[in-house]
N, C-alpha and C positions, 0 to 999 in steps of 0.2 A: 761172691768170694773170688779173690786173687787164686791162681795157679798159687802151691804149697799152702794155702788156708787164710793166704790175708787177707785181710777184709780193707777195702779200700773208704776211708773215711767219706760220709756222706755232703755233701755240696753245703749245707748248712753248719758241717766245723770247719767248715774254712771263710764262712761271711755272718759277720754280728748277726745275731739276731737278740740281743739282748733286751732294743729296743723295739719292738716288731712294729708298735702303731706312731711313730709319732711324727707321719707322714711321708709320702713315697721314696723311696730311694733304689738305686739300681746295681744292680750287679757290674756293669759293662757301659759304656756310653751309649745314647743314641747316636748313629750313625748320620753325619750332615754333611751335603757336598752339593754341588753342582753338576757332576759329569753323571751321574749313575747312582744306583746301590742295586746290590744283590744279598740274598738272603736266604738263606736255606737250612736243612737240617743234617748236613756235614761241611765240614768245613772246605773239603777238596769241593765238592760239590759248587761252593760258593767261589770259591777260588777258580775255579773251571768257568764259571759264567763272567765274573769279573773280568777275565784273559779275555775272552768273547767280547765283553764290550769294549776293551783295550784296545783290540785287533781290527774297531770301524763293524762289528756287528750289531743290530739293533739288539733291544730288549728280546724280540721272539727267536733271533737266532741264539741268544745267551741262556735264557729257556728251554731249550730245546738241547743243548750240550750240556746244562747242567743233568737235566731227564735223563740224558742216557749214563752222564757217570755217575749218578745216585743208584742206575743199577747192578754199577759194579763195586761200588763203595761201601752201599746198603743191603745186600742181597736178604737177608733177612725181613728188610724192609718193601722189598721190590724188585720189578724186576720184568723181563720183555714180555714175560707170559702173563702178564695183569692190567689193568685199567688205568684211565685219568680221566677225569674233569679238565678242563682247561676253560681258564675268562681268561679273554684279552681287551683291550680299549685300545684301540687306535689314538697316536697323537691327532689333535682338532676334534675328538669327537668327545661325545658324553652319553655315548651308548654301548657300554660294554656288549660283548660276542661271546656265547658259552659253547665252547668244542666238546660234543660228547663222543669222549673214547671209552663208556662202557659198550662192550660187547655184548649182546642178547645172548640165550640159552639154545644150544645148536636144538638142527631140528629133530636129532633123538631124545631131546629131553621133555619128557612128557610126566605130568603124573602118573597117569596108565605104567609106564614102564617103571619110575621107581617104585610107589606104592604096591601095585600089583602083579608087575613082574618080577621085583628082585625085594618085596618085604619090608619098602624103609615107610619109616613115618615123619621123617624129618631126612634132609637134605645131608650127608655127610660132610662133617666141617674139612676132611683134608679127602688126596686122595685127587683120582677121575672124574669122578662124577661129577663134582661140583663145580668143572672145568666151564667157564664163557668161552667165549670167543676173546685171543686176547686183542686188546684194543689199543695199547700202546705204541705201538709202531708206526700205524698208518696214519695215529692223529697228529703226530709228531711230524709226519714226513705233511700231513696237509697244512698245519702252521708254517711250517719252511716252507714250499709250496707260493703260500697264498701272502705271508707276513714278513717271511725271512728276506735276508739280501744273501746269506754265505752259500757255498754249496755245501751236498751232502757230505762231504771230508773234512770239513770245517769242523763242522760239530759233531763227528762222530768218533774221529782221531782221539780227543783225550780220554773217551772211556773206552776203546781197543788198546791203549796205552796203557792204561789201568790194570786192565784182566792180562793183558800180555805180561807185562813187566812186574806185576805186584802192586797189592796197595796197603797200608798200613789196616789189618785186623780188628774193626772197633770190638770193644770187650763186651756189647749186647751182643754183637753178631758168633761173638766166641759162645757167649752164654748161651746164647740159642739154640748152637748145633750140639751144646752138650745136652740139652734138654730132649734132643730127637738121638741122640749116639745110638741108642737102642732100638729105636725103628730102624736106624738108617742100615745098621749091621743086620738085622734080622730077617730087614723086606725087602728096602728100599737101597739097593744095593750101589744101584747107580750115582744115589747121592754119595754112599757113604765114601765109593771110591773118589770124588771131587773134595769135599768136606771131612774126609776121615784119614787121610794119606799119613797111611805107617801106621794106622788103627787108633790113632790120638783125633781129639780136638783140636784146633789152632790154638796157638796160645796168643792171648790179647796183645796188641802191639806187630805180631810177627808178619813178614809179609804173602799175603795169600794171594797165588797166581792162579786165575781162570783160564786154559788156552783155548778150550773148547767155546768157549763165549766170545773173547775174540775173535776167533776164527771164522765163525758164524757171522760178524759185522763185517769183515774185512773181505770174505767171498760174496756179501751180499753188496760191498760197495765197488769190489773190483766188476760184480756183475752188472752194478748200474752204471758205472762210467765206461762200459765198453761197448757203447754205441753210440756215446757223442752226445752232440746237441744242447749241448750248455746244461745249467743247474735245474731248468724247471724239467726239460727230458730225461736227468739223472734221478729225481725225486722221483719223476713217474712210474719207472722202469725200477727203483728201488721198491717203492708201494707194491708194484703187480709181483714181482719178484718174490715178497713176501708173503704175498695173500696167497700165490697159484705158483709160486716156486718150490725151492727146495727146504723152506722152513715150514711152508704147508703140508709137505709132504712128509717130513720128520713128524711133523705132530699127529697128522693122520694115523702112520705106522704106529707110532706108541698107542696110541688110543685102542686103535686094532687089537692089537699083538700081545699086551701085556696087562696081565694080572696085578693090580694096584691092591695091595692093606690099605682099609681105610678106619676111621674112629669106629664103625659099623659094630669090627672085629670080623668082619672079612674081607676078602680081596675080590673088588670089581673092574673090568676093562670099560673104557670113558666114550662116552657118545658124540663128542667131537673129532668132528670131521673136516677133509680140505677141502669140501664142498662150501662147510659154512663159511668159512676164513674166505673162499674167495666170491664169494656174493656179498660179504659187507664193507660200508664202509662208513668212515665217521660222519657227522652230523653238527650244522652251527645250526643255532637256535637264538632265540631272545633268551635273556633270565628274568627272573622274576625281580619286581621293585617293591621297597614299602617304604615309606617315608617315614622320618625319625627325625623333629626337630630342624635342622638346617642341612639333616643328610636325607639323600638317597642310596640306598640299602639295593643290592642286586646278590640275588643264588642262583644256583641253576633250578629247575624244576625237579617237582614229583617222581623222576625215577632217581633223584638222590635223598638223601634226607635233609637237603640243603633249606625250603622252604619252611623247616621248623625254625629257625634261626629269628627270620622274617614273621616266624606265629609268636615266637614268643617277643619279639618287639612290639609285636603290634598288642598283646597284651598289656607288655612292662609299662609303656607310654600311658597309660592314665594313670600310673602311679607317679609320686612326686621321688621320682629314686634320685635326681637331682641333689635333694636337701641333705640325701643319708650317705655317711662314710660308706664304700664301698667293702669295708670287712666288720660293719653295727648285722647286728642277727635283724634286725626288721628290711634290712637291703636284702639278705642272703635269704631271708624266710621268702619274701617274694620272691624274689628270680627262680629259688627250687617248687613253689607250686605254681604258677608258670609254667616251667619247665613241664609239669608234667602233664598237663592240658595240653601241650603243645605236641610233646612225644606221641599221649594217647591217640591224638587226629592223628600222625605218624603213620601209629598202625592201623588205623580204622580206613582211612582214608588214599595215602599214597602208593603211589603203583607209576609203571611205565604209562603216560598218556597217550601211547597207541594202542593200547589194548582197552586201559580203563578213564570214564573219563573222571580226575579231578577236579574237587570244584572250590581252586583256588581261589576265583574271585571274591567266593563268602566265607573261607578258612582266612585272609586278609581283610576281609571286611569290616568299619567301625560296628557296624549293627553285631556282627555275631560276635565280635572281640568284648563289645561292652557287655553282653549276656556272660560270657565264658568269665568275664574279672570278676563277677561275682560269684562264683562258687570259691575264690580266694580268701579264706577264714585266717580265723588267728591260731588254727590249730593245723598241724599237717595232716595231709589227706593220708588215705592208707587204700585209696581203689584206685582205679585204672578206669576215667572219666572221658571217652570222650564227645563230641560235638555231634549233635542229631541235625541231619539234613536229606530231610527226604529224599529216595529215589537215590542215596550216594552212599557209598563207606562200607566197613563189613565189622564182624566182631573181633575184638583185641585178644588173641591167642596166649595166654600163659601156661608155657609147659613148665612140668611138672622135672625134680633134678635130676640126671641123673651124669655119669660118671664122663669125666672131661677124657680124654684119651690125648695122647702128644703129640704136638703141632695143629691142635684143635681150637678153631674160635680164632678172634680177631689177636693177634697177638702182642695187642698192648694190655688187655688182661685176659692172659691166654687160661690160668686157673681163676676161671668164675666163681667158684668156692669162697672165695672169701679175698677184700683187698690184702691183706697180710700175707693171703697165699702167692699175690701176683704180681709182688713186686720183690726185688731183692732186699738183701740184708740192710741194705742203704738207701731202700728206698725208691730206686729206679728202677723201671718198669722193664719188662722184659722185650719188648719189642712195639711196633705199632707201623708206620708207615714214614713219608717222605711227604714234606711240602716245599714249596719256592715259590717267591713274590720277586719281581724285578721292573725295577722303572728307569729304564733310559733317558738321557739326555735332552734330546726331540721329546719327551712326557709318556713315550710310548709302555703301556703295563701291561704285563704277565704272572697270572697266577696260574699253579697248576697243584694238583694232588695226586701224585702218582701212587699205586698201591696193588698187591695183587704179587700174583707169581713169586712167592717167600718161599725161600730154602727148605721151610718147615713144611709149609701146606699141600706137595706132591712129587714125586720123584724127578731128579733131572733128567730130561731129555738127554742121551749122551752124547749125538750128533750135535745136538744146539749150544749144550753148556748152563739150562736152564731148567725150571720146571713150569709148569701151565698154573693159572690163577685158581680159585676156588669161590670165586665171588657169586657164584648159584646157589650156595647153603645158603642164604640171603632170601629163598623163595621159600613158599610154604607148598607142602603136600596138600595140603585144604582144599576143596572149591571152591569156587563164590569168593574169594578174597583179593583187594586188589594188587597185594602182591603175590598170587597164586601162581607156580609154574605154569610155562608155556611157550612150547619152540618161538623164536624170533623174537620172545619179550627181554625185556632188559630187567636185572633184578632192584630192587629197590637200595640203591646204593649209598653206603655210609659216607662214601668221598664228598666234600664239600670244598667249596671255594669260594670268595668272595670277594667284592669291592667295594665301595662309597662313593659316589659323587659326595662334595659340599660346599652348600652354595651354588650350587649347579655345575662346579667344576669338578671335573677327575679328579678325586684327592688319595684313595688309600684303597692297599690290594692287602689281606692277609687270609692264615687261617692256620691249620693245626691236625699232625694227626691226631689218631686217637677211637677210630670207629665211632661209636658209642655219643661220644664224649665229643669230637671234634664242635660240633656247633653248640657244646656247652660252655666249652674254651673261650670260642670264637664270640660268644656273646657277652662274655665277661672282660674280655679284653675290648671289643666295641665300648660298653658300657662305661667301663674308667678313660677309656681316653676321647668317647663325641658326648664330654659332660653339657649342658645346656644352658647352665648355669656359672657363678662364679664363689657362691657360699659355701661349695666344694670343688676346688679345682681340679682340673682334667689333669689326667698321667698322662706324659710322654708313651712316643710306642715300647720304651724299655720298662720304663714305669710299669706301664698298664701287663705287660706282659710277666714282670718278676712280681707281682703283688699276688698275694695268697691265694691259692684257687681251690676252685673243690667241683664235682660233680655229681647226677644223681644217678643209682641204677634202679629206678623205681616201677620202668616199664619193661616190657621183654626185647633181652637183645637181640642182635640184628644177626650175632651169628651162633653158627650153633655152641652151646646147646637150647639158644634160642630161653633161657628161665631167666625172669624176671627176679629181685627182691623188692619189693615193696617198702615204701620209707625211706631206705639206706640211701645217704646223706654222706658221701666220703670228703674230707677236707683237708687240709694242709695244716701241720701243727704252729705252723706261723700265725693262725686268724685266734684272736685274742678268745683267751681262758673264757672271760667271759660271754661272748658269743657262743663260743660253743654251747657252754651252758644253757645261755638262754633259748637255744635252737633244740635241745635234748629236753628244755619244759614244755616248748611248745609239742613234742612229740616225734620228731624226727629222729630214725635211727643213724647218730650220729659213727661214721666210724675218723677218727684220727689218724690222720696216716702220718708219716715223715714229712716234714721240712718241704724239700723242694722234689714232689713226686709227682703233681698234676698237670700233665699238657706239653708240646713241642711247639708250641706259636711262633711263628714270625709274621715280619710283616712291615709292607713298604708305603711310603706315601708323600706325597708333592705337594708344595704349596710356591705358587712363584717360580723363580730359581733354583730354590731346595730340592733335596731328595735326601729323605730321610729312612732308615730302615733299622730295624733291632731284628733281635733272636734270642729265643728261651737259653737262659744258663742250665736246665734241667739235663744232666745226662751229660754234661760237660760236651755235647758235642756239634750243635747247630752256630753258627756264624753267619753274623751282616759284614759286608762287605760295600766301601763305595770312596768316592773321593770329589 
């Protein structure tokens, strides 16, 4: 709903859909150039990385400036107190680098101490507790660092310009802080005085100035350029600054000091400390490959959920999905039981690989994927199946309902109750996260997922201008599980990211918020546009991206309150009458949502001289950018 009760018509009365099948069509152009494209899920956002490559800076400095003004653009969506993923490919190479900026669980975070000291049986989805370490800053300053050419004012200027001067209101970010007004006034006071000024919500459109977040970039950059030594000794001195400075030290204090409401239904003080912030730091890694056809497929590992993506490829690939429209019920009936072989290993299986070991190599393997495609029937499953491997995995936890409390849960369906309940009147969701894809000129690519630190998920620091992440609900109180809490583990992370080689070159970076969902997105959008065939042709990246989607929630979510439904099949009322039907004979709990309701994809990619990028129309607010 609009401020005075209007309702703002839904993204499908304003584009045909009269004809839904009678082959792809797109909302917007695919973006085609030679010098660049940028791509994101706000348009300043995109706008701010584009100026960056205008300005002679590569793809990771463009990257890196879009990250930070997505957190004052988005704050809903993100934000300095939360995580990222990060792939990059270097131009000349064809081995993507996956940057991990999840933060581990500080070292007061123990089961002993929730379970037993303080009574939880599950992780609280907002609030202290569930604070990481955040991880965004210093992974940022190691891409600049190691990738970039600008200095740190380069790319930090347009979002201290942002929160100084104002930026236009988007109306999720309005929607959201109406959904917490009542926390915010009651408990959480600190917010409410940032986000409640004169006791209102903003109204959509209007412009919201941060100065306290400002402030906080602009002492951290005056402090790093006042000792010289060019851009790599500014970056360094920005890092340490951060970890063992005075933003570690703000965050220690609140942690200390202050009584946090959480979903519990009561108020706990947060076991992160500046000890932990300054003993960590990010980590590159290989990512994981599966071959698909003429591509090479790369996620990051097992402490995100990203190698589900890559399970359910390596299952889809003995099927002939080639032959079938990508919106016929026997395309859709495969990909969703699939899907749920895939999620199950998920939870049985995935954990941080320092603590636990995974055993990707036989969760990607042809021998165990040909066993697993057979349990694939003509009827939908209704259990929670996954994959026996001696000596590895644990059991798949389904908890039981109970009551969502505000700013709880991943907040792209922050009421788990029902999809009806967790999208607005028109259909768009109420929040979720922040992605960007960008391919430079030189062929140089950057994807990232930033997410974490939301307006909603824990009070603002006042000194910083910000609140801390929540990304630890994500662990389980259980023992024996491989994503069981445990000081210095990293939790098993919804953020995904991803590329393709094809044909063995660097061809395509995308991906999508969405918790839950992201690598459900991200598979469906793979799927219509690296077709292998030509008796159904390949969608463009806008194509593939505006073409009807749907997701499942058949396994238990990832945040709290952590309950699965079983079946439930949600899809866009775009995928034809009879599909649906036929996907509700075979047994799936079909739900029907709105039009244009599933997913925030973008996504970039090179062929030659090209550079080509699109962005979801959903939500009216992500843009490609490029020339």
């Amino acid at each position: 709903m609009l401020r005075g009760g209007r309702t703002r018509p839904a993204l499908s009365h304003r584009i045909p859909t009269s004809n839904i099948n009678p082959g792809p069509f797109t909302t917007r152009p695919e973006i085609d150039g030679t010098f660049g494209v940028v791509t994101s899920t706000h348009w300043i956002g995109t706008a701010v990385g584009m100026s960056v490559l205008e300005r002679g800076g590569n793809a990771f400095d463009a990257g890196i400036a879009t990250a930070f003004t997505l957190q004052v653009v988005e704050p809903h969506l993100c934000g300095p107190g939360g995580d990222v993923p990060v792939m990059y490919c270097k131009a000349g190479s064809d081995q993507p680098q996956v940057v991990c900026g999840q933060g581990p669980a500080p070292a007061g975070a123990t089961i002993a101490h929730y379970r037993g000291h303080l009574g939880l049986d599950i992780v609280p989805g907002t609030g202290l507790l569930p604070a990481c370490i955040p991880g965004t800053f210093q992974t940022y300053m190691h891409v600049l660092a190691e990738l970039g050419t600008l200095r740190l004012r380069d790319v930090l200027e347009p979002a201290i310009a942002y929160a100084f001067n104002g930026h236009p209101m988007v109306e999720r970010a309005s929607a959201t802080i109406a959904t917490v007004e009542s926390l915010f006034k009651e408990h959480w006071t600190t917010s409410a005085d940032l986000y409640l000024r004169g006791g209102r919500v903003p109204a959509p459109g209007s412009l919201f100035v941060n100065r306290a977040f400002a402030e906080t970039y602009m002492r951290l950059l005056k402090e790093a350029e006042a000792g010289g030594g060019g851009r790599e000794a500014e970056i360094t001195r920005a890092a340490r600054i951060w970890s063992q400075g005075f933003v570690a030290e703000a965050i220690d204090a609140f942690c200390r000091k202050t009584d946090v409401m959480d979903v519990s239904g009561r108020a706990h003080r947060g076991v992160l400390t500046g000890q932990d912030m300054a003993t960590w730091t990010p980590t590159v890694e290989a990512p994981l490959a599966l071959d698909y056809g003429n591509y090479r497929v790369f996620k990051p590992g097992p402490w995100t959920q990203g190698p589900v993506l890559l399970q359910m490829l390596a299952l889809l690939k003995g099927f002939d999905l080639d032959s079938l429209s990508v919106t016929s019920p026997e395309f859709v009936h495969l990909w969703v039981e699939c899907a749920k072989l895939a999620y199950a290993d998920r939870e049985a299986f995935y954990g941080d690989p320092k603590f636990v070991e995974v055993p990707m190599d036989v969760l990607l393997s042809e021998a165990y994927n040909a066993e697993r495609r057979k349990l694939v029937g003509e009827m939908a499953s209704m259990e929670q199946r996954p994959g026996s491997i001696a000596g590895f995995g644990g059991q798949v936890i389904v908890k039981g309902a109970r009551a969502v409390g505000a700013g709880a849960g991943e907040p792209t369906f922050a009421k788990m109750e029902s999809h009806a309940e967790a999208t607005r009147e028109d259909g768009r969701v109420v929040g979720d996260t922040v992605h960007i894809d960008i391919i430079d000129k030189a062929g140089n690519m950057f994807t990232a997922t930033p997410s974490g630190g939301w307006l909603q998920s824990s009070p603002v620091i006042p000194e910083l201008g910000w609140p801390l992440g929540t990304r630890g609900q994500m662990f389980w109180l259980e023992e024996g599980q491989p994503a069981s809490l445990a000081p210095g583990k990293r939790p098993r992370s919804t953020l995904s990211v991803g590329m393709a080689l094809r044909d063995g070159m660097p061809y395509m970076a995308w991906g999508t918020p969405g918790g839950d969902q992201q690598d459900q997105w991200s598979t469906q959008l793979f799927l219509r546009h690296a077709r292998r065939t030509f008796s159904v042709p390949r969608m463009n990246l806008q194509e593939a991206i505006d073409a009807p989607a749907w997701h499942i929630e058949h396994f238990p979510g990832s945040f709290w309150p952590r309950s699965a439904r079983p079946g439930v099949l949600v899809v866009e009322d775009r995928l034809p009458p009879a599909t649906v039907g036929d996907l509700k004979r075979r047994g799936h709990k079909v739900e029907v949502g709105p039009a244009w309701s599933e997913g925030r994809l973008t996504a970039a990619a090179q062929d030659g001289p090209h550079r080509r990028a699109a962005a979801n129309p959903r939500g009216m607010q992500g843009y490609a950018a490029g020339r």
